[in-house]
C-alpha positions, 0 to 999 in steps of 0.5 A: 697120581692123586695120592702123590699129589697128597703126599707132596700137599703134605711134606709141603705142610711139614715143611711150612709148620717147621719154616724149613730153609728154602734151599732144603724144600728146594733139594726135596722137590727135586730129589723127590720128582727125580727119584719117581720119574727114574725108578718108575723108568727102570720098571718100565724098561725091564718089564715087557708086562709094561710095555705096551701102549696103554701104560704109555698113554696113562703114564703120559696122562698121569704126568700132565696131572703132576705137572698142570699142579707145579704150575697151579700158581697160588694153589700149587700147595691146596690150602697150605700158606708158607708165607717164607715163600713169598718172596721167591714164588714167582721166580722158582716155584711158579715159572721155574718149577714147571721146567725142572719138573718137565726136565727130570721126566722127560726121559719117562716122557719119552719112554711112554712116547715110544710105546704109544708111537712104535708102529709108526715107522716115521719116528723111527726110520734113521737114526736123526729121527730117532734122535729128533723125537727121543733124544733123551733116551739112548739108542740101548734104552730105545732098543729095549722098549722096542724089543720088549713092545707088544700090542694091546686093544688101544694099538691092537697092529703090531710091531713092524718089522721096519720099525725093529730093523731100523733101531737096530740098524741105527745100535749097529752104526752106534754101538757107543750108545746102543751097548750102554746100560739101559736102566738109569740111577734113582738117587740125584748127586747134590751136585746135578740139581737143576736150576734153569733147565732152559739154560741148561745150568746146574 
């Protein structure tokens, strides 16, 4: 995360060398936290290698880490001033940021979750509960991350029957949603950009 952290530190200091349009450094941030939160996504889901609970922990941990720095005020950018930014700060970057990057990794969030929580049948007994804790993702994508679970040393239990039959008792009531595909496109139409996730306005 590090590194991804330097590679945004650095785009931003391009951006601020050349004053580059508000609405375009805008587009790139969304464009580049989409991109990333949907291809690493689509790897985990079609690799049984990864999915497993420690690789949801660290997925979990490394986002906290992308997130506390889009919130981190002032020094969100390090040492870059991009003073063409000043006047619309507090009102995007500071406040709103944090929301639409919550927004557009919410669907790995979740993902991650259901590794680290696939032996507690609680999450998973009905579909309401399912839909409750990850609703994000459809019943197709949570089927496959349960189907291609496997235990490691953080959660060395494995998976319980229970927890197998009830995703698919909640597909077989729903087959809208279970047959849908499971992995999710990287590219963000223009038009889908978000920006007031709490509103839920494009």
């Amino acid at each position: 995360m590090d590194s991804i952290i330097a590679r945004f530190e650095f785009i931003l200091g391009l951006f601020a060398t050349h004053h580059i349009p508000r609405v375009v450094v805008c587009q790139a941030i969304h464009q580049s936290i989409y991109f990333m939160s949907a291809n690493l996504f689509n790897r985990l889901i079609q690799r049984r290698s990864l999915c497993v609970p420690h690789v949801g922990f660290h997925i979990k941990m490394s986002l906290s880490i992308l997130e506390a720095w889009l919130i981190g005020g002032q020094d969100v950018i390090g040492s870059v001033r991009y003073d063409s930014l000043s006047r619309w700060r507090t009102r995007w970057r500071t406040r709103s940021l944090a929301r639409i990057c919550s927004h557009y990794l919410e669907i790995l969030t979740q993902a991650a979750n259901v590794l680290m929580l696939a032996t507690n049948y609680e999450f998973f007994k009905t579909p309401e509960t399912i839909e409750e804790h990850f609703n994000r993702l459809t019943l197709a994508q949570v089927r496959q991350l349960i189907t291609m679970y496997h235990s490691d040393h953080m959660v060395p239990q494995r998976l319980p029957e229970r927890v197998r039959q009830a995703v698919a008792e909640a597909c077989n009531n729903n087959p809208q949603s279970a047959y849908a595909s499971v992995v999710v496109p990287e590219v963000l139409p223009l038009d889908k950009v978000v920006t007031n996730p709490a509103s839920g306005s494009e």
